[in-house]
N, CA, C and O of each residue as an XYZ file, in Angstrom:
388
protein
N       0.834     -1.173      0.000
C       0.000      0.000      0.000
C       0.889      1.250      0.000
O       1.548      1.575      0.988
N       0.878      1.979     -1.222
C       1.618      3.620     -1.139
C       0.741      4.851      0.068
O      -0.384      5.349      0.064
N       1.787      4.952      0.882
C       1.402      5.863      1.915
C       1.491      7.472      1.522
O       2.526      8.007      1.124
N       0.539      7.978      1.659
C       0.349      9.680      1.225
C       1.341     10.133      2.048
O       1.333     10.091      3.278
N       2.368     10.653      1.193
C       3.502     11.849      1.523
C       3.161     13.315      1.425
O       3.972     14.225      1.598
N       1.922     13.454      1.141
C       2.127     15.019      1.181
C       1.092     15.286      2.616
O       0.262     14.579      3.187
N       1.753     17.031      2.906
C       0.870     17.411      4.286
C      -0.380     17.924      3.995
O      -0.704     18.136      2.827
N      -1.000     18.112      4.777
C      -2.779     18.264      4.571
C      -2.447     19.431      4.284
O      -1.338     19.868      4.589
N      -3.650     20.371      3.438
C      -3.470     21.450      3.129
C      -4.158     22.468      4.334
O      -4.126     23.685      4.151
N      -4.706     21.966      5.425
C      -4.636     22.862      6.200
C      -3.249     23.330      7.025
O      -2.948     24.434      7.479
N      -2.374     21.788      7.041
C      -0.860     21.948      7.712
C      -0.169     23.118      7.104
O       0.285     23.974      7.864
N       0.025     23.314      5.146
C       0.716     24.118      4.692
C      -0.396     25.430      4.480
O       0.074     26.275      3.718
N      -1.291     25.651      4.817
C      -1.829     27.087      4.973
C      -1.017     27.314      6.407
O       0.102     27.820      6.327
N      -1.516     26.976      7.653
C      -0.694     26.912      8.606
C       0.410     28.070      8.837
O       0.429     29.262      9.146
N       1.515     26.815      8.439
C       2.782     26.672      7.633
C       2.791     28.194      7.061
O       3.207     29.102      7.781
N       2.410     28.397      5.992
C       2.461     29.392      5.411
C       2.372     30.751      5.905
O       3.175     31.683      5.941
N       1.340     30.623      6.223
C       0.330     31.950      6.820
C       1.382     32.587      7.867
O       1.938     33.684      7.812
N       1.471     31.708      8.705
C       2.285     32.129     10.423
C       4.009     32.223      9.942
O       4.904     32.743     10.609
N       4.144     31.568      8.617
C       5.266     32.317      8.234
C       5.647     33.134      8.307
O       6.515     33.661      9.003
N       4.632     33.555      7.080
C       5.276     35.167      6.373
C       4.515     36.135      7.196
O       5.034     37.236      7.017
N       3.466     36.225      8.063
C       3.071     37.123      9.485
C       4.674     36.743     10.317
O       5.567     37.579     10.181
N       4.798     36.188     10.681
C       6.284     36.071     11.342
C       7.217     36.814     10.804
O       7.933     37.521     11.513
N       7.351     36.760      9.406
C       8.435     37.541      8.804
C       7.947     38.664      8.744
O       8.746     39.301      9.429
N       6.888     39.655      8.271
C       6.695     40.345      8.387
C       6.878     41.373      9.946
O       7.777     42.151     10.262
N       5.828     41.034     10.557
C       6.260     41.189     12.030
C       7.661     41.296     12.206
O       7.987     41.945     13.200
N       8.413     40.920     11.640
C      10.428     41.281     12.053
C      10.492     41.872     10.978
O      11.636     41.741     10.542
N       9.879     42.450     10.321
C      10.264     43.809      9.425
C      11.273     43.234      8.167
O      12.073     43.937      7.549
N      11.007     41.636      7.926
C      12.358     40.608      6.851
C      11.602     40.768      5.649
O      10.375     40.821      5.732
N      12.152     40.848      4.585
C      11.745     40.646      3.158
C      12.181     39.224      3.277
O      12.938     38.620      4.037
N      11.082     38.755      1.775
C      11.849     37.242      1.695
C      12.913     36.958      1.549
O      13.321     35.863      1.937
N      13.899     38.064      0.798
C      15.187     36.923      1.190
C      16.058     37.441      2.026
O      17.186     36.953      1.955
N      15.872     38.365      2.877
C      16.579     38.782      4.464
C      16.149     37.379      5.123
O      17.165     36.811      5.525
N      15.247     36.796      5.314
C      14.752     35.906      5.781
C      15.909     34.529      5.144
O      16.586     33.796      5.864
N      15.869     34.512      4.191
C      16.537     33.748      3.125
C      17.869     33.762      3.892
O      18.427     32.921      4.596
N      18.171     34.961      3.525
C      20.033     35.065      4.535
C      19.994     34.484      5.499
O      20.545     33.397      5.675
N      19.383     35.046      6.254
C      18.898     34.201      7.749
C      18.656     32.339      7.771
O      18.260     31.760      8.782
N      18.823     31.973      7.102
C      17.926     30.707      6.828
C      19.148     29.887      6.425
O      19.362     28.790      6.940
N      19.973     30.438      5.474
C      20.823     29.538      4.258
C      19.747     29.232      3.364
O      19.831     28.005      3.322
N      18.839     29.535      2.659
C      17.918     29.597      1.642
C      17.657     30.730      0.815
O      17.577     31.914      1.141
N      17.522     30.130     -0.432
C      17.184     31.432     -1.526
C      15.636     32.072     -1.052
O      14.795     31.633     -0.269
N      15.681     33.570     -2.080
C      14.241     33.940     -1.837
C      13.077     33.414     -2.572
O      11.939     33.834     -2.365
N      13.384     32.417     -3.504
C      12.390     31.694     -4.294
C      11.925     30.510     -3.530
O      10.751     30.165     -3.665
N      12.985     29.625     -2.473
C      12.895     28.734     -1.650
C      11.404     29.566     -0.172
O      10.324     28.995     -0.021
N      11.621     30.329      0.304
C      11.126     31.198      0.910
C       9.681     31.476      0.723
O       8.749     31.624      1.513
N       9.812     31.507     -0.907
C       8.356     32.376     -1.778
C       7.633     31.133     -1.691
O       6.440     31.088     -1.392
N       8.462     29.947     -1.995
C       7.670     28.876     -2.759
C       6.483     28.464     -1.083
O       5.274     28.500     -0.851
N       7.795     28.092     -0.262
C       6.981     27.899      1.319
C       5.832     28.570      1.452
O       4.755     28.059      1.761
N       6.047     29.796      1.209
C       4.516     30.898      1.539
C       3.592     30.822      0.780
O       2.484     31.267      1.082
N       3.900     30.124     -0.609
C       2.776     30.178     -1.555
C       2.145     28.480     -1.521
O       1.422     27.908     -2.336
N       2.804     27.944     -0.120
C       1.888     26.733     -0.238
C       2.594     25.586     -1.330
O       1.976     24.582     -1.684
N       3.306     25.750     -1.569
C       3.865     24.903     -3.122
C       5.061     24.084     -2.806
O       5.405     23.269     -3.662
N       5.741     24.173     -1.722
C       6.565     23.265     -1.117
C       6.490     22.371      0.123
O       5.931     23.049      0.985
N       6.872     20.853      0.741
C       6.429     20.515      1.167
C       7.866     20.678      2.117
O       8.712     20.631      1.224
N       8.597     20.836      3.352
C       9.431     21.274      4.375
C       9.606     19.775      4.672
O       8.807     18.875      4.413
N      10.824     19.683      5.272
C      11.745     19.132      5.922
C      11.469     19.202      7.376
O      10.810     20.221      7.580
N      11.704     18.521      8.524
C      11.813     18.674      9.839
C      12.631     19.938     10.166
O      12.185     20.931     10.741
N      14.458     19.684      9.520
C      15.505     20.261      9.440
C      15.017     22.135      8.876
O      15.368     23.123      9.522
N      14.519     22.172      8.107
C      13.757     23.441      7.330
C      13.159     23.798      8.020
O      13.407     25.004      8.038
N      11.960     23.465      9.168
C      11.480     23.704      9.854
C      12.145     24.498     10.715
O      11.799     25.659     10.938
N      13.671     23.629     11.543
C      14.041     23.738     12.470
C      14.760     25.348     12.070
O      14.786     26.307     12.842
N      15.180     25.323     10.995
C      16.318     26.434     10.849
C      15.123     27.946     10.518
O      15.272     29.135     10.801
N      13.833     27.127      9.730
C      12.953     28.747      9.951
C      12.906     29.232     11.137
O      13.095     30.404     11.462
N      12.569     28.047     12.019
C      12.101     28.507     13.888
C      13.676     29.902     13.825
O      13.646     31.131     13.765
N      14.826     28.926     13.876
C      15.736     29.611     14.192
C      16.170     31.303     13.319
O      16.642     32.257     13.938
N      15.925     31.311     12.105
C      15.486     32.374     11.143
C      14.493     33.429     11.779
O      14.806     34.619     11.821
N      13.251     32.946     12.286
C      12.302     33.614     12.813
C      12.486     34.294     14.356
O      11.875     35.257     14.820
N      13.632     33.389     15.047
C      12.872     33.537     16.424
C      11.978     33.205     16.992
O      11.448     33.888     17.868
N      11.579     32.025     16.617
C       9.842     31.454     17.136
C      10.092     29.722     16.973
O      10.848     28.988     16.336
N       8.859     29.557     18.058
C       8.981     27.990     18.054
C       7.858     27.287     17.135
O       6.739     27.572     16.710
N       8.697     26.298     17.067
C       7.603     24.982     16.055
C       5.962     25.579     16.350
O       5.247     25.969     15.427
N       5.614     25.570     17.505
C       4.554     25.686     17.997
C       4.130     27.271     16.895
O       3.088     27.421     16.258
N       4.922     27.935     16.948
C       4.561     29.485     16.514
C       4.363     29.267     14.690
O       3.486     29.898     14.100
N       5.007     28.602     14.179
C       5.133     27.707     13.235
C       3.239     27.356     12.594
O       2.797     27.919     11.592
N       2.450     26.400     13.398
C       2.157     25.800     12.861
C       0.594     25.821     13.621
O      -0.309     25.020     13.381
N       0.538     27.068     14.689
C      -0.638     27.410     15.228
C      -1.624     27.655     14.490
O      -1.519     27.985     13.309
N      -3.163     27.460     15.379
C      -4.446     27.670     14.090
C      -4.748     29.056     13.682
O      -4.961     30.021     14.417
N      -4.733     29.004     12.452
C      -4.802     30.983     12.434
C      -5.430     31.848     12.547
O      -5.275     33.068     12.480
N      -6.812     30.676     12.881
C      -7.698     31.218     13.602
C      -7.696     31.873     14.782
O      -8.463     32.803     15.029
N      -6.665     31.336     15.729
C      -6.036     31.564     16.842
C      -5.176     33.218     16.812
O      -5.355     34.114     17.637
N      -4.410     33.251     15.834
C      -3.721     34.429     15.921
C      -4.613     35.572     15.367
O      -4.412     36.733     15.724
N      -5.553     35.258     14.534
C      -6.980     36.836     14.862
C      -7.570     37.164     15.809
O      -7.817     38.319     16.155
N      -8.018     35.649     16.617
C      -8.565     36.000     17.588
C      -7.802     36.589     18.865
O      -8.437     37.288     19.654
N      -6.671     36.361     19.042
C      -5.459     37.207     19.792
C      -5.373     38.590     19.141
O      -5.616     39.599     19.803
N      -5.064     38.639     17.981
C      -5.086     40.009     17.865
C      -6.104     41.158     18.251
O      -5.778     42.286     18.622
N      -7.343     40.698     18.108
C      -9.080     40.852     18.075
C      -8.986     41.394     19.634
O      -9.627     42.370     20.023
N      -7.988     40.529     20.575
C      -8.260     40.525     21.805
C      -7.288     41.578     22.342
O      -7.633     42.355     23.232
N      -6.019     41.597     21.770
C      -4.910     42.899     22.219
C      -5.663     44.002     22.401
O      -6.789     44.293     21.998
N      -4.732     44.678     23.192
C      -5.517     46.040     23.350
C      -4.553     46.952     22.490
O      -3.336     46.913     22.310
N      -5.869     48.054     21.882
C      -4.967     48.917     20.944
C      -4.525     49.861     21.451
O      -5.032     50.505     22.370
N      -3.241     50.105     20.755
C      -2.232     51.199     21.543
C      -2.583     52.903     21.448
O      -1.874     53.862     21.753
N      -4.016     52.847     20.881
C      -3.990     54.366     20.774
C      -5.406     54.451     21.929
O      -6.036     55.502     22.040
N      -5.715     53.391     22.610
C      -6.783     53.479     23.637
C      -7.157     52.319     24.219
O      -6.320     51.416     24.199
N      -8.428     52.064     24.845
C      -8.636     51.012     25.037
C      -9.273     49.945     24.911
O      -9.496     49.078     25.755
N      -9.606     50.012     23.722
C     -10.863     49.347     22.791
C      -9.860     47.902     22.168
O      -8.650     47.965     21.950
N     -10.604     46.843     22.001
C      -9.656     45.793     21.466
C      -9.824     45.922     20.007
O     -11.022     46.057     19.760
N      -9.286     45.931     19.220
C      -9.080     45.599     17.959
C      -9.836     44.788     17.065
O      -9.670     43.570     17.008
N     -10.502     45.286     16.500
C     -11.623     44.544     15.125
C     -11.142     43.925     13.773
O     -11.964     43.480     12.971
């Protein structure tokens, strides 16, 4: 029986999404990120656009690229609106819509 090698496509939205919000958030273009990494900026692009499938090792060296853990990686992203939704905004005290 051939066992399915690829990740669910909710894993690489995921994946993706909490990426490049990660990179962004540190103010990295894709391939500052890239430098950071030992990876090109097409390697980078491809991850965010969902079109590559990562390594453990790739994983490990984005965490380290990013500053963030696996966990930060691969959280529901549903999760990180509703955190944001919940911060309080810095120009008062209303939470964020």
């Amino acid at each position: 029986m051939k066992q399915n090698r690829k990740p669910s496509s909710e894993i690489l939205r995921r994946l993706s999404s909490n990426m490049a919000r990660l990179r962004n958030a540190r103010g990295y273009t894709q391939a500052a990120l890239g430098l950071r990494c030992g990876m090109s900026k097409g390697h980078i692009s491809k991850i965010e656009q969902e079109r590559m499938n990562v390594s453990v090792a790739t994983i490990e060296t984005l965490c380290a690229g990013l500053t963030c853990s696996v966990e930060d990686l691969f959280m529901k992203v549903e999760a990180v609106f509703s955190a944001r939704r919940r911060a309080p905004d810095p120009d008062g005290d209303e939470s964020l819509e």
